[in-house]
C-alpha positions, 0 to 999 in steps of 0.5 A: 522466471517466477512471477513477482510477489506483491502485498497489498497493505490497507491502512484501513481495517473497517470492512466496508472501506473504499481503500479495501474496496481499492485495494481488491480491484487492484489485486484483480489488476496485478494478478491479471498481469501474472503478479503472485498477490498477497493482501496483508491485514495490519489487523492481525498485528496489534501493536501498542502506540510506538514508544521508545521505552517500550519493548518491541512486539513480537507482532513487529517481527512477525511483519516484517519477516512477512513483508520481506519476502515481496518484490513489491509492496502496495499501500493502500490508505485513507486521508485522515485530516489531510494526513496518512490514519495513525495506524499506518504511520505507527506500523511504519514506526515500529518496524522501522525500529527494527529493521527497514530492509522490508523497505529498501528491498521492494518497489513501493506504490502508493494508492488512496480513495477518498469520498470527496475529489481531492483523492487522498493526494495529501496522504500518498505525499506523506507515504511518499516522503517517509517511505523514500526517507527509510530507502524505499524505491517509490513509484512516481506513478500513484493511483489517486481515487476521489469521489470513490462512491462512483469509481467502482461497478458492481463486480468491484472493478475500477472503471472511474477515468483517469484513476482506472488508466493510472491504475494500469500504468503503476501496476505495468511500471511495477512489473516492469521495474521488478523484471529488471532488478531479477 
C-alpha cells in the first residue's frame, strides 16, 4: 500500500512564524509515521480579495488541482482578533467558487499556535464550521499551541504537553481514518 500523502497549508506567510514553526514539527511527526508530506505556500498563489464580479485567478485552479491530489489536509493558523487571517478565509472563498471536491475528497486537521494560552481555540472552531459546512471531514481532534514561545526545543520539535500528546493522537487518528476509506 502507498503511503498516504498529506499537505500542510500555514495561514501564515511571515517566516518567523510560530504556526510555520508548528507546521514543520508536525511534518516531522507525519513523516515519522511513513506519511508522504507536502508544505503548501499560499504565497505562491496570489489572489485578489474574493469578489463575485470578479473573474477567477488562474492561481485558483492551480491550487485546487495542487490540493486535490492529497488524502489529508493539515491547516495550520494564527488567531487574528479572535478570528482565522484574511488570507486563509479569502483562499477558501475563491476555491470553493470553483470547485470543493479538494474539500470533500480529504481528511482535514486543524492546528494553531498563539503566543498567549488561549492557543488559537477561536480560529480552529471557525476552520472547523466552514470546512464542515463546504463537506470536509474534520477531525475532532486538534492540536491547540498556546504559549508557543516555550512549546518547542531547539531542533524545533513539539515537546509543550498536553499539545505535543494531541499532536500524536490527530496525526495516529489521520492515518488510521485514510486506511480505512483506501
Amino acid at each position: 500500500m502507498t503511503a498516504p500523502k498529506i499537505a500542510f497549508i500555514c495561514a501564515s506567510l511571515r517566516e518567523g512564524s510560530i504556526n510555520r514553526k508548528l507546521e514543520k514539527a508536525l511534518i516531522k511527526r507525519f513523516k515519522a509515521a511513513g506519511a508522504k508530506t507536502s508544505s503548501i505556500d499560499l504565497g505562491k498563489y496570489e489572489m485578489p480579495i474574493y469578489h463575485g464580479d470578479l473573474k477567477t485567478p488562474p492561481t485558483v485552479k492551480k491550487l485546487i488541482k495542487r490540493l486535490s491530489g492529497f488524502d489529508g489536509i493539515v491547516v495550520v493558523s494564527p488567531e487574528y482578533n479572535g478570528c482565522l487571517p484574511p488570507l486563509l478565509k479569502n483562499t477558501i472563498d475563491w476555491t470553493s467558487t470553483v470547485s470543493t471536491d479538494y474539500i470533500k475528497n480529504a481528511i482535514w486537521g486543524l492546528a494553531s499556535a498563539t503566543p498567549g494560552p488561549m492557543s488559537g481555540i477561536m480560529c480552529m472552531r471557525q476552520m472547523q464550521f466552514i470546512f464542515n459546512r463546504l463537506g470536509g471531514h474534520v477531525l475532532h481532534q486538534q492540536v491547540g499551541c498556546g504559549n508557543a514561545s516555550k512549546a518547542f526545543n531547539e531542533r524545533g520539535d513539539l515537546i509543550a504537553e498536553p499539545t505535543s500528546s494531541h499532536a500524536d493522537d490527530m496525526r495516529d487518528i489521520m492515518l488510521k481514518r485514510i486506511a480505512l476509506h483506501r
